[in-house]
N, C-alpha and C positions, 0 to 999 in steps of 0.2 A: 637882262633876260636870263642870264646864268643864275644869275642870286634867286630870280623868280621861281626857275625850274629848283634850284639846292631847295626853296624854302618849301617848294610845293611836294619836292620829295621829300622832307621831313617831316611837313604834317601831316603826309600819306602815312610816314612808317611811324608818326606818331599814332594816327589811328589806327592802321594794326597791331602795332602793339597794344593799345586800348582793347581791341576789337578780339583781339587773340586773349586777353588777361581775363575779358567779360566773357568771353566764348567759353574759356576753360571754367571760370567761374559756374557760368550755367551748367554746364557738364558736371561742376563738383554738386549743384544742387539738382540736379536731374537724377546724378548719381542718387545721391542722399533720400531724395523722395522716392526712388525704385526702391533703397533699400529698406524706407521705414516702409513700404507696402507690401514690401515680402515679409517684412515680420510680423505686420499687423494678421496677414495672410498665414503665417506658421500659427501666430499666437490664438488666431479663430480655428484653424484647422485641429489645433490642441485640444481646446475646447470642446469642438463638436464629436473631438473623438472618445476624449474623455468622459461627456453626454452618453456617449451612444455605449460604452463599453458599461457605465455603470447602472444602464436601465437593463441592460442583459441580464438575465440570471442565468446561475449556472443550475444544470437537473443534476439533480441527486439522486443516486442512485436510490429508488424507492425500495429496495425489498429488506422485510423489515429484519432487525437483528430476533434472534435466536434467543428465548429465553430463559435462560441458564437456572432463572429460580426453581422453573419445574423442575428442572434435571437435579435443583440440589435438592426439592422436595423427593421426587422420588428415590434417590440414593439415600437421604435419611430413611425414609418408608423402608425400603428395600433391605438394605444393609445397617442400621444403629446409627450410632454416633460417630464413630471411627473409619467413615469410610473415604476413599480417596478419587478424585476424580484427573483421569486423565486427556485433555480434548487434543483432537488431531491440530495439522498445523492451520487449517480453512477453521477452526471451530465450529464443526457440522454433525463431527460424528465423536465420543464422549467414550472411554472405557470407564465403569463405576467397581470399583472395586476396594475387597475387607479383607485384611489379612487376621487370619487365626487358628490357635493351635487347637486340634483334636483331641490333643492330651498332653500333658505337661511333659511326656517325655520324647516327643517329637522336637527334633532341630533344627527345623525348617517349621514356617507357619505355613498353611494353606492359604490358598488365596480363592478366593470365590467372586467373579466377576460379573459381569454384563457389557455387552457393546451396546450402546443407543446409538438411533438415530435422535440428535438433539430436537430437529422437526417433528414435532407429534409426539416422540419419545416411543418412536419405535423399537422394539427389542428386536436385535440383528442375532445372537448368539449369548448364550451365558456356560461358565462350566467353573468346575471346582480343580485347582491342580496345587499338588503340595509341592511348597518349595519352588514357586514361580518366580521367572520373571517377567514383565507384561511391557510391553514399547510398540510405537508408532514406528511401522518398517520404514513406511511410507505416508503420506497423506489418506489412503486408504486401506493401507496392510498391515495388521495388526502382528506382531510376533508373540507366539507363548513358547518358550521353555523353562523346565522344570530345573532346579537348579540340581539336586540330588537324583538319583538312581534311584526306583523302586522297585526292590525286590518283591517277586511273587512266590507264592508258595512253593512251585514246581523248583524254583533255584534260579530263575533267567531274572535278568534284571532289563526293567524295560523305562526309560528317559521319554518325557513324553513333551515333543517338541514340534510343534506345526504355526503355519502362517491362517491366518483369516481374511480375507478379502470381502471388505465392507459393501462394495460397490455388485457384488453379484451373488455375494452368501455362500462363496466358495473357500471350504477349508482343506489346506493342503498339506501333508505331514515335510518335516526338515530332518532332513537327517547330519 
């Protein structure tokens, strides 16, 4: 009866060892099929994402660019061959400008300009100043100074040096 019980407990813990080997087994293929179904599940989710991102389009900004040819037609019109175009940093608003001398014994060229607006080609301001300098203060402030003194008759000598503000048509002198 001994031997009976020894053998019946070895075939017990032969089958769970069996039972335990198959158990973990299932468990590595239980594992394995959850994990090929989360990938199958990534690799579709990829997809549909990818699907969905590429039928999107992006808006573009509609407003149409600024066309520059007019502003170089009317600066040739306006000023020759020689003339120079300055655009702010938005390129919106355009200084056009010619430098040249009055007289051959002048040491500074005049400069003769215009401010547009690039849209329409509005003219914002224009003026002649000898011996200029011309610059973007800002995105909308224009700076003029003259680079020499200009004596007047009376004996004063008067430096002609102001900002322009494109945005309101306001010209303000710098001292």
């Amino acid at each position: 009866m001994i031997i009976c019980k020894a053998a019946l407990f070895r075939d017990f813990y032969i089958n769970l060892k069996l039972s335990s080997k198959t158990l973990k087994r299932n468990e590595m293929r239980l594992l394995f099929l959850e994990k090929h179904k989360m990938i199958k599940l990534i690799v579709a989710f990829v997809i549909v994402l990818s699907i969905v991102t590429c039928k999107t389009t992006k808006k573009v900004d509609e407003t149409p660019m600024p066309d520059f040819s007019a502003v170089d037609d009317y600066a040739a019109k306006t000023f020759g061959d020689n003339y120079e175009l300055i655009y702010n940093e938005d390129k919106n608003y355009v200084i056009a400008l010619v430098k040249h001398k009055r007289n051959s014994a002048d040491p500074f060229p005049t400069i003769r300009f215009e401010i547009l607006k690039v849209d329409g080609l509005q003219k914002l301001h224009k003026d002649n100043v000898p011996g200029a300098k011309i610059k973007w203060q800002s995105n909308h402030i224009v700076e003029v100074r003259s680079v020499q003194a200009i004596p007047r008759p009376d004996g004063t000598i008067k430096k002609k040096a102001y900002s322009f503000n494109v945005m309101n048509k306001i010209k303000l002198p710098i001292r």
